[in-house]
N, CA, C and O atoms as CSV, one atom per row, in Angstrom:
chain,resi,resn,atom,element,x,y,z
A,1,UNK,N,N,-23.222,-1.605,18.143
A,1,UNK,CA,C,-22.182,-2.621,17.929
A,1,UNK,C,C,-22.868,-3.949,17.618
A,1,UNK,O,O,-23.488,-4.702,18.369
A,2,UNK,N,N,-22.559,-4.051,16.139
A,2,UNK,CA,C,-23.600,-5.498,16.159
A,2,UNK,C,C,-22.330,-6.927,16.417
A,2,UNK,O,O,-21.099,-6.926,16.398
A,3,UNK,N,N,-23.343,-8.016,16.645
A,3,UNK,CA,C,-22.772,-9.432,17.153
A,3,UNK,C,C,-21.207,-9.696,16.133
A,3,UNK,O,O,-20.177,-10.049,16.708
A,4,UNK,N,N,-21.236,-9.453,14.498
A,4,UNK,CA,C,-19.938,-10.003,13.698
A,4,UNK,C,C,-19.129,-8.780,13.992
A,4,UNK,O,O,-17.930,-9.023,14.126
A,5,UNK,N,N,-19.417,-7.749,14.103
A,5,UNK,CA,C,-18.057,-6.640,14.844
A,5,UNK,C,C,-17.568,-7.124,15.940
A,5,UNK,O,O,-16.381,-7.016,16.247
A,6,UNK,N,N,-18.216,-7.554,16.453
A,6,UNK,CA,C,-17.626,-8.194,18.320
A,6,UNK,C,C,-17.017,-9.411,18.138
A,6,UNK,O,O,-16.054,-9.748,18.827
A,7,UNK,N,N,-17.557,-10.209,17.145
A,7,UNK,CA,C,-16.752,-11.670,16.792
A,7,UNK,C,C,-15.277,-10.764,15.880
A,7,UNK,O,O,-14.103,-11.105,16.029
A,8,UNK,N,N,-15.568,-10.035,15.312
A,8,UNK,CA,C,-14.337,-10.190,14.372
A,8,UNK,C,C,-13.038,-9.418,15.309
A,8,UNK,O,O,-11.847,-9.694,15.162
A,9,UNK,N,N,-13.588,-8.397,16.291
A,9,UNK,CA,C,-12.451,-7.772,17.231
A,9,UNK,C,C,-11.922,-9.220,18.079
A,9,UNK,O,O,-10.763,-9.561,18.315
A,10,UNK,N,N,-13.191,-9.914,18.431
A,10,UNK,CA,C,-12.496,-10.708,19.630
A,10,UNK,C,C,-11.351,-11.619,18.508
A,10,UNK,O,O,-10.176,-11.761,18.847
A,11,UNK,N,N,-11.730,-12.030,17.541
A,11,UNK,CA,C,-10.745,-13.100,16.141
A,11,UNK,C,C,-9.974,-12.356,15.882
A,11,UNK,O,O,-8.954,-12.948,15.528
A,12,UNK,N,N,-9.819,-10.851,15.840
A,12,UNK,CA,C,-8.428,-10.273,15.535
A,12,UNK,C,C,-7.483,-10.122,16.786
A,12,UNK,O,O,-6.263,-10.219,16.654
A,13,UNK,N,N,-7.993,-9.917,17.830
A,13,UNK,CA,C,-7.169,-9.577,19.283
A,13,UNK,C,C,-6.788,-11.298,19.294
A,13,UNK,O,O,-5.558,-11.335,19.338
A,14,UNK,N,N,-7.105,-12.131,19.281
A,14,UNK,CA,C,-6.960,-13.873,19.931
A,14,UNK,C,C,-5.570,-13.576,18.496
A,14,UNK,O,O,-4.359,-13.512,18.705
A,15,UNK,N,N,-6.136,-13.471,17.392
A,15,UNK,CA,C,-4.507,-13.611,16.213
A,15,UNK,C,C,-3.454,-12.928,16.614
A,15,UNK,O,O,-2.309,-13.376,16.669
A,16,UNK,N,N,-3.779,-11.895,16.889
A,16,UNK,CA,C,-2.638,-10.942,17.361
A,16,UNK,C,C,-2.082,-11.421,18.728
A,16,UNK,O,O,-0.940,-10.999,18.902
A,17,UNK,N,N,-2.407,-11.943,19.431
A,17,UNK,CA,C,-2.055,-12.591,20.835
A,17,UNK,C,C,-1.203,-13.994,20.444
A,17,UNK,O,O,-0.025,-14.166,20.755
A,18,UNK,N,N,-1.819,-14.716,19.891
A,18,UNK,CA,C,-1.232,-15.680,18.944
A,18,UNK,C,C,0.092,-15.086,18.404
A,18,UNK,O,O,1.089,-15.417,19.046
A,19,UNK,N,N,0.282,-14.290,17.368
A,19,UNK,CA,C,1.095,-13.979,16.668
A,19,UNK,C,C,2.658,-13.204,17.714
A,19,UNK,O,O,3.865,-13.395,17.565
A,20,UNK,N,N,1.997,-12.448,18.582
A,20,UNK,CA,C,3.085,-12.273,19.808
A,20,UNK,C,C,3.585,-13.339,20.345
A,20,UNK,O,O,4.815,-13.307,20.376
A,21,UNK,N,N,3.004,-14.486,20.879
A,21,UNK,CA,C,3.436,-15.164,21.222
A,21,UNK,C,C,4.631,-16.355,20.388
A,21,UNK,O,O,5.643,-16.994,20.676
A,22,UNK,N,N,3.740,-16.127,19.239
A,22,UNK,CA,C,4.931,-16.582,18.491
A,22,UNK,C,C,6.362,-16.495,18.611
A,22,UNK,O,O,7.382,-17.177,18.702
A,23,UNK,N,N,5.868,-15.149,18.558
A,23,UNK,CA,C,7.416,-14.519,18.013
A,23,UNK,C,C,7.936,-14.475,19.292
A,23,UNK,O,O,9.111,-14.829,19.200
A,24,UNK,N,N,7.644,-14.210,20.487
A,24,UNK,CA,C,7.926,-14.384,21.393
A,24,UNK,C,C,9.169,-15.974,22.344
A,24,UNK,O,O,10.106,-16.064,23.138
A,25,UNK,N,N,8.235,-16.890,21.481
A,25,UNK,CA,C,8.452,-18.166,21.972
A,25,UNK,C,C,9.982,-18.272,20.656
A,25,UNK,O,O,11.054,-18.767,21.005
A,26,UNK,N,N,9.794,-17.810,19.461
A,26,UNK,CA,C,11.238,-17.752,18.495
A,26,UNK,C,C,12.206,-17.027,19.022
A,26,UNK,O,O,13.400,-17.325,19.047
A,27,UNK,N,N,11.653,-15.985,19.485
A,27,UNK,CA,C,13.267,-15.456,20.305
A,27,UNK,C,C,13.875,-15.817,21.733
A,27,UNK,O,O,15.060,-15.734,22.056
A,28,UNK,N,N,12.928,-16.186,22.424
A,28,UNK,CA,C,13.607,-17.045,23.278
A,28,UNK,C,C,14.665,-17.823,22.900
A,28,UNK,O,O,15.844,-17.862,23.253
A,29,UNK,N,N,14.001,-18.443,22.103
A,29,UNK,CA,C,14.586,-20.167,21.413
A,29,UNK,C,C,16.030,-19.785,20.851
A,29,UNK,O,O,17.140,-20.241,21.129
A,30,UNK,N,N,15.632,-18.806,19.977
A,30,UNK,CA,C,16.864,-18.401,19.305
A,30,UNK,C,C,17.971,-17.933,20.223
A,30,UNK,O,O,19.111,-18.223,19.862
A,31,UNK,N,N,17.830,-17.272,21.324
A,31,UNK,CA,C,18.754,-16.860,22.188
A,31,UNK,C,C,19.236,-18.118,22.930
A,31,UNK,O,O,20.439,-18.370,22.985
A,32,UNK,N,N,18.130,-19.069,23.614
A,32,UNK,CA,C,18.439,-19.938,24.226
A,32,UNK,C,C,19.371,-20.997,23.539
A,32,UNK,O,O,20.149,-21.708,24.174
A,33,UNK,N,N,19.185,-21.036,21.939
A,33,UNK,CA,C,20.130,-21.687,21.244
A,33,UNK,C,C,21.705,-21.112,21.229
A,33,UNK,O,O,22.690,-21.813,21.459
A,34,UNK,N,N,21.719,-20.150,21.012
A,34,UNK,CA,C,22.706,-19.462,20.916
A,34,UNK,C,C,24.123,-19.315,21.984
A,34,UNK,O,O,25.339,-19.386,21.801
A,35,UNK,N,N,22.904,-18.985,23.617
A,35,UNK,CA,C,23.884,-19.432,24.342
A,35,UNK,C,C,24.623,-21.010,24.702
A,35,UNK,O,O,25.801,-21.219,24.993
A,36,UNK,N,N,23.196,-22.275,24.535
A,36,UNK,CA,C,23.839,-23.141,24.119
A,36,UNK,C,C,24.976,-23.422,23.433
A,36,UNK,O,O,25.922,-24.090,23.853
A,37,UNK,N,N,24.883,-22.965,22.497
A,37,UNK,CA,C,26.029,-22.908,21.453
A,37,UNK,C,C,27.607,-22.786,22.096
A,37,UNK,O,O,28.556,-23.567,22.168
A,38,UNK,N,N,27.367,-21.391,22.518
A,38,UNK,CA,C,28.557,-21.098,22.959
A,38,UNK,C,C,28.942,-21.544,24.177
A,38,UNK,O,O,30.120,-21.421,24.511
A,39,UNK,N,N,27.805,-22.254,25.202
A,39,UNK,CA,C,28.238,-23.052,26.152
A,39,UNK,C,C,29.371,-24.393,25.590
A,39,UNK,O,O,30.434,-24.794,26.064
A,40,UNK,N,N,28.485,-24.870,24.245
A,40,UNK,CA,C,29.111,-26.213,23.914
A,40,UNK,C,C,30.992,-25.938,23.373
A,40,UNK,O,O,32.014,-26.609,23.230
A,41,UNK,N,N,30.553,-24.590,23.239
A,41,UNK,CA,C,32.220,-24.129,22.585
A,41,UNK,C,C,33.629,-24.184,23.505
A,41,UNK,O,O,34.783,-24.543,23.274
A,42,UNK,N,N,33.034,-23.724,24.484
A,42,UNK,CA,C,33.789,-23.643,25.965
A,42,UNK,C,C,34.130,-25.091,26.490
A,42,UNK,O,O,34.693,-25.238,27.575
């Protein structure tokens, strides 16, 4: 296992962790908007 295989797993696992979280933190939001929403409707 040389040193740029080990850099490029650890740079793809950190993106992919990144990229979950993303999406993660958008659907919250989006839900959390949503019920807002319909709080403000009421």
């Amino acid at each position: 296992m040389s040193l740029t295989t080990l850099v490029q797993l650890i740079f793809t696992g950190l993106v992919v962790t990144w990229i979950i979280r993303a999406i993660f933190i958008v659907v919250v939001l989006s839900i959390g908007l949503y019920y807002y929403r319909q709080h403000l409707k009421n």
